[in-house]
C-alpha positions as CSV (number, residue, x, y, z in Angstrom):
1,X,-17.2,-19.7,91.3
2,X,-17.7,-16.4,90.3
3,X,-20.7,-15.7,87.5
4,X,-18.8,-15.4,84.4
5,X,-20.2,-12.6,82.2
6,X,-19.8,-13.1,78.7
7,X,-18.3,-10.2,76.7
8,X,-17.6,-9.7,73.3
9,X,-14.3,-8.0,72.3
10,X,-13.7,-5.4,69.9
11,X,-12.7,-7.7,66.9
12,X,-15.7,-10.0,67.8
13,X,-17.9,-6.6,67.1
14,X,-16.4,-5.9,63.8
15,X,-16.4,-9.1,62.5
16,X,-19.8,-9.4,63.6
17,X,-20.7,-5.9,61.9
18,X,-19.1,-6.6,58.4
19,X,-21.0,-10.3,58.4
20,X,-24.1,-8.7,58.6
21,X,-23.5,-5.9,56.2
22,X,-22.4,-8.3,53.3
23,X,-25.8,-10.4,54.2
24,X,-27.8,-6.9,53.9
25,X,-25.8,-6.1,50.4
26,X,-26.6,-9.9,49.0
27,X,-30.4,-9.7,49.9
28,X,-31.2,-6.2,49.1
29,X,-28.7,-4.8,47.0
30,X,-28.3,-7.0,44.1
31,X,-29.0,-6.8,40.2
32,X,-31.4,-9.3,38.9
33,X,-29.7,-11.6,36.4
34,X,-30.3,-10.3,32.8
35,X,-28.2,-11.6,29.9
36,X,-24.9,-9.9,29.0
37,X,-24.5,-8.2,25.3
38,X,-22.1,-11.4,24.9
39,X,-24.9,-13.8,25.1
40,X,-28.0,-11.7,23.8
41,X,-28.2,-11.9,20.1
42,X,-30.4,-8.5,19.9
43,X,-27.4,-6.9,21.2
44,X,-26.1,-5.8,18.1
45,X,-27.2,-2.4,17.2
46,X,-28.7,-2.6,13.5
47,X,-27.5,0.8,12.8
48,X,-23.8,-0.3,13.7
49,X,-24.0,-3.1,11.4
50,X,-24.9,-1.6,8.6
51,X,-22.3,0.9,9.2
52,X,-19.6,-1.4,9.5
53,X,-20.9,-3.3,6.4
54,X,-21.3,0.0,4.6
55,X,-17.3,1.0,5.3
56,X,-16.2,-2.9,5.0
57,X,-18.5,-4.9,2.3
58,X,-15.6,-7.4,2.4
59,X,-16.9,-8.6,5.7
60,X,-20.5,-10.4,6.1
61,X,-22.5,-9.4,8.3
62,X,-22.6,-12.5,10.5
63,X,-18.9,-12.0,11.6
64,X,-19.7,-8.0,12.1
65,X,-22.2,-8.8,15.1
66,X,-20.3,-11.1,16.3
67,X,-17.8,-8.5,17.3
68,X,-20.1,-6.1,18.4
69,X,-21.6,-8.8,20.9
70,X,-18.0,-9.7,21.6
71,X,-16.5,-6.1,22.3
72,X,-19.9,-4.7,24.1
73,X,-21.4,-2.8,20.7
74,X,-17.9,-0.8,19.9
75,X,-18.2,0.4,16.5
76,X,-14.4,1.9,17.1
77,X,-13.0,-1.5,18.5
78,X,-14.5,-3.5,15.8
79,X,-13.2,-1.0,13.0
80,X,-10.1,-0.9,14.0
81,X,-10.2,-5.1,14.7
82,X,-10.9,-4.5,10.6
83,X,-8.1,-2.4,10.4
84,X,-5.5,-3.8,11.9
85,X,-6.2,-7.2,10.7
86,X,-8.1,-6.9,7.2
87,X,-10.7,-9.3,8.8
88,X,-12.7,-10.4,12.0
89,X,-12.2,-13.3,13.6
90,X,-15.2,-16.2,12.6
91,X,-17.9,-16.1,14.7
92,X,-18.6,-20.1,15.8
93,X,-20.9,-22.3,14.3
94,X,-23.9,-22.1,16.9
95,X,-23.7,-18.5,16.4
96,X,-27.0,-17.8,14.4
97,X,-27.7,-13.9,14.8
98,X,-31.0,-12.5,14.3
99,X,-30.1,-10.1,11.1
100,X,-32.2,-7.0,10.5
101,X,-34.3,-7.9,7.1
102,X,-33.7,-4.9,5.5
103,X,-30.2,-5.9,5.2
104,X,-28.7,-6.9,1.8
105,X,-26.5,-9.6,1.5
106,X,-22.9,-8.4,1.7
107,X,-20.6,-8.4,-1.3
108,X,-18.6,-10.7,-0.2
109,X,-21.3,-13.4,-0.8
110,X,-21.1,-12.4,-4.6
111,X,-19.5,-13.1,-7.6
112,X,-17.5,-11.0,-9.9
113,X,-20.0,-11.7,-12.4
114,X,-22.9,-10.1,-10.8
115,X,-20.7,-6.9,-9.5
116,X,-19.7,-6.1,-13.4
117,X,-24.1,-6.5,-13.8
118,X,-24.3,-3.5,-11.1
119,X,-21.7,-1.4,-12.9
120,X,-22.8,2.4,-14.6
121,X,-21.0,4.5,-16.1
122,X,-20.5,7.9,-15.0
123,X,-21.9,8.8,-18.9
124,X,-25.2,6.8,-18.0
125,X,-25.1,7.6,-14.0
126,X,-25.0,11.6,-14.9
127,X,-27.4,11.5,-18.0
128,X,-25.0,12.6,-19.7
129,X,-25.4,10.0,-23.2
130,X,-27.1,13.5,-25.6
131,X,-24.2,15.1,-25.2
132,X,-20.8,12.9,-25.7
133,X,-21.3,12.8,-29.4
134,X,-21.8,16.8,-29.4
135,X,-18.5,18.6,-30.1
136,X,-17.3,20.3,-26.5
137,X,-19.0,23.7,-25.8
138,X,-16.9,26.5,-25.1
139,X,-16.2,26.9,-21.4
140,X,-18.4,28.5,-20.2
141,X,-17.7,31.8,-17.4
142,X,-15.4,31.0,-14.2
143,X,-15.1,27.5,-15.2
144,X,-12.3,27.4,-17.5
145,X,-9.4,25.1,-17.6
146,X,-6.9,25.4,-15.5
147,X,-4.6,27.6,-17.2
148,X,-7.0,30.2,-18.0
149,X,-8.1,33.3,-15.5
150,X,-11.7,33.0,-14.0
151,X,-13.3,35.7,-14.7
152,X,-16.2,34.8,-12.7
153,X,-15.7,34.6,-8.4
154,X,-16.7,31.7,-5.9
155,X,-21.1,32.7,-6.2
156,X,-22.7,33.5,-2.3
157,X,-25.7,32.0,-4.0
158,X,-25.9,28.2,-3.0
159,X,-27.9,27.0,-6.0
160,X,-25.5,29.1,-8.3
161,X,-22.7,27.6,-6.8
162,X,-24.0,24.0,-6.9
163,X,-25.1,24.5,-10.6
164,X,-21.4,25.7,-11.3
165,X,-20.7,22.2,-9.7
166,X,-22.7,20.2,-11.5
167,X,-21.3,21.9,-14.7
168,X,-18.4,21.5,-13.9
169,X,-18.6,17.7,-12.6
170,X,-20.6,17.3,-16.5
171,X,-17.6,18.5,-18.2
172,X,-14.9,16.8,-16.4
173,X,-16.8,13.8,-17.2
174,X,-17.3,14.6,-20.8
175,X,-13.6,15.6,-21.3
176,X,-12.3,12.1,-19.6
177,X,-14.7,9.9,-22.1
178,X,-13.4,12.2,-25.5
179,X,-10.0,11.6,-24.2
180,X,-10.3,7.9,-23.8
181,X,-12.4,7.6,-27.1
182,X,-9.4,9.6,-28.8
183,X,-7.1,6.9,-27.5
184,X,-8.9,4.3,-28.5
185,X,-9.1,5.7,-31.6
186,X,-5.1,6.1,-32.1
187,X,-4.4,2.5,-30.8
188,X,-6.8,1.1,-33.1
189,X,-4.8,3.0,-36.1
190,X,-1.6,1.7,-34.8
191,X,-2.8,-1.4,-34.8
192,X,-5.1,-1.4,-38.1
């Protein structure tokens, strides 16, 4: 018989060809394993939290990472989670994230008791307590009520302007308490 030589076909080749480029790949061309955001509780930007507990005090902070770790650090997915739903789902029991210990406890682990305790006035926030009981001053220039012309224009000046503000925040606040007072004052007739 004849001396048979052995030949590979075409197909053979390619087969051959892609076998050995997928080895190749798998031995020099992967990733090392490292942990996914899912499964790494530092995954959680601290910024991000505070953020979402800042817009949402309503949720604690425990259920915030745990949709940050869930949705890849999203601060847009898990706001509008918030959103859509009023809440986040509950993280699960073994999930004991590492939170940042400059954060405060969220409001939603307080009572209505100690929220009333946190509570200033706008009188006591502005400084304002020397001059309720002083009869109201005469507008002063440009910042007139409504009704009246300002004789005064919008200042280029920033610290003019912001002065004009604040004067203007003052007696806004000032004219709300003597209002209220003057009401309380009239019920307290009707009912006396």
């Amino acid at each position: 018989m004849p001396d048979q030589q052995q030949t590979l076909s075409v197909p053979s080749l390619l087969l051959l060809a892609a076998f050995a480029a997928l080895t190749i790949r798998y031995f020099f061309f992967t990733k090392p394993s490292t942990p996914s955001p899912r499964t790494n509780p530092q995954a959680a930007n601290p910024a991000d939290v505070e953020q979402i507990a800042t817009m949402f005090p309503q949720i604690g902070r425990r259920e915030i990472i745990w949709d940050l770790q869930r949705n890849g650090g999203s601060v847009n997915a898990t706001t509008e989670r918030i959103l859509g739903r009023g809440s986040l789902d509950p993280p699960p029991p073994s999930f004991q994230p590492i939170i940042p210990a400059g954060a405060t406890p969220s409001t939603a682990n307080t009572t209505p008791g100690q929220m009333k305790s946190e509570h200033v006035d706008l009188i006591t926030r502005y400084n304002l307590g020397s001059r309720v009981s002083s009869p109201p001053s005469t507008p002063s220039e440009g910042s007139g009520p409504s009704g009246s012309p300002q004789t005064q224009s919008w200042s280029n000046n920033k610290n003019e302007r912001q002065a004009l503000l604040k004067r203007r925040r003052e007696e806004m606040i000032l004219n709300a308490r003597r209002k209220l007072e003057e009401k309380e004052r009239k019920r307290l007739q009707q009912e006396g």
